[in-house]
C-alpha positions, 0 to 999 in steps of 0.5 A: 500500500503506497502512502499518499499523504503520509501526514494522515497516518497514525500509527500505533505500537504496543509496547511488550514484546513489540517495541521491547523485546520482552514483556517487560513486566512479566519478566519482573514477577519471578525476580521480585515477587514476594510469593508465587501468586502471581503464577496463579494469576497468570494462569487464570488470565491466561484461562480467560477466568480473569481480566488484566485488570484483576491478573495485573493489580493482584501481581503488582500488589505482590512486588517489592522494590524500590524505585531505584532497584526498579531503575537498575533493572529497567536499564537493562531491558533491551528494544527491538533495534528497529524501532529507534529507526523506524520513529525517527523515519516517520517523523521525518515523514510528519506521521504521528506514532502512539504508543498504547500498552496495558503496562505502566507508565513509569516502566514504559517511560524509563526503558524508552528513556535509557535508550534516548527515545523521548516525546512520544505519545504514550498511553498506558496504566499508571504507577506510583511508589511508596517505598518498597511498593508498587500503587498501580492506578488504571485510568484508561480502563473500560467500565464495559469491559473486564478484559484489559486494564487499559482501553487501548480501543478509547486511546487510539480513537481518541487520536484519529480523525474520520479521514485518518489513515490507521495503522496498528502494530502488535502481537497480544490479546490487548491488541486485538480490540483495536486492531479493528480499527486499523486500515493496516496491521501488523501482528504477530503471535496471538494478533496474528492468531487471531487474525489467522482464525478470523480469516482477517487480512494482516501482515506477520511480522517476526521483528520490527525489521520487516515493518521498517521495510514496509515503511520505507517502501510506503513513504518514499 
């Protein structure tokens, strides 16, 4: 698909496993979780018994770090090497970039930091600190819906216009509701599931590499 008027687009990433090379929050249960509920929790998010609300406030509330222990590891959480390209490519191009995540703002905030990527939009649950534990505040989540903790759905048509051209990158379950509204996504591993059963037309991706492509192809 050839881009026309490149200032029409949005496009929206979500952050674990897609910008990150990680879910980065999941990979903070077993190193500083106080008991194991949270493998309990997890199963039953995974069993479809629980939203991400319920699975991720109980997980949270059974974390103990400090700010700065909570620093130290996030410096070494590493990005998809393409994304830092693939940001500094579309704004060049004028096209907006959102980032919509069902983790937390200070988590997502911090990692895009260390590696030097600032002023993007960003949509996300909320965290605060109180010594050594981790206050989770969930904003963006939906009273009609126990599925996820934040609305990715509400952000991202909160941020376009009826001629907007809308592109969604993503691999999870939070992905799906809004991928919907894209005129173009990118998905991998449950999306892709998704949009493989659903008979939906997509583009699979293994690494942000093949989206880069596909943008330098689109806005040139």
């Amino acid at each position: 698909m050839k881009i026309i008027n490149p200032e029409k687009c949005v496009v929206f990433f979500d952050f674990d496993n897609t910008i990150a090379t990680c879910d980065v929050f999941d990979s903070m249960l077993p190193r500083f979780s106080r008991d194991d509920l949270w493998v309990k929790l997890e199963k039953d998010w995974q069993r479809g018994k629980i939203g991400s609300h319920v699975c991720l406030e109980g997980q949270i509330n059974g974390i103990s770090i400090t700010k700065q222990a909570l620093d130290k590891y996030l410096s070494g959480i590493k990005l998809d090497p393409y994304f830092k390209k693939i940001v500094t490519s579309l704004s060049a191009s004028k096209v907006k970039v959102i980032v919509l995540s069902d983790n937390f703002d200070y988590i997502l905030k911090r990692v895009l930091g260390f590696h030097s990527i600032g002023n993007l939009k960003v949509y996300s649950n909320k965290l605060k600190f109180a010594k050594d534990k981790l206050i989770p505040c969930f904003p963006f989540r939906s009273k009609k819906c126990q599925v996820c903790a934040h609305c990715k759905t509400k952000n991202l048509l909160a941020n376009v216009s009826p001629d907007s051209i809308i592109i969604y990158v993503g691999d999870g379950r939070s992905d799906i509701c809004p991928s919907q509204y894209a005129d173009l996504v990118f998905a991998k591993d449950d999306l892709l599931k998704y949009f493989q059963d659903k008979k939906l037309t997509c583009f699979a991706y293994e690494s942000l590499k093949d989206v880069y492509n596909y943008f330098k192809r689109s806005f040139e």
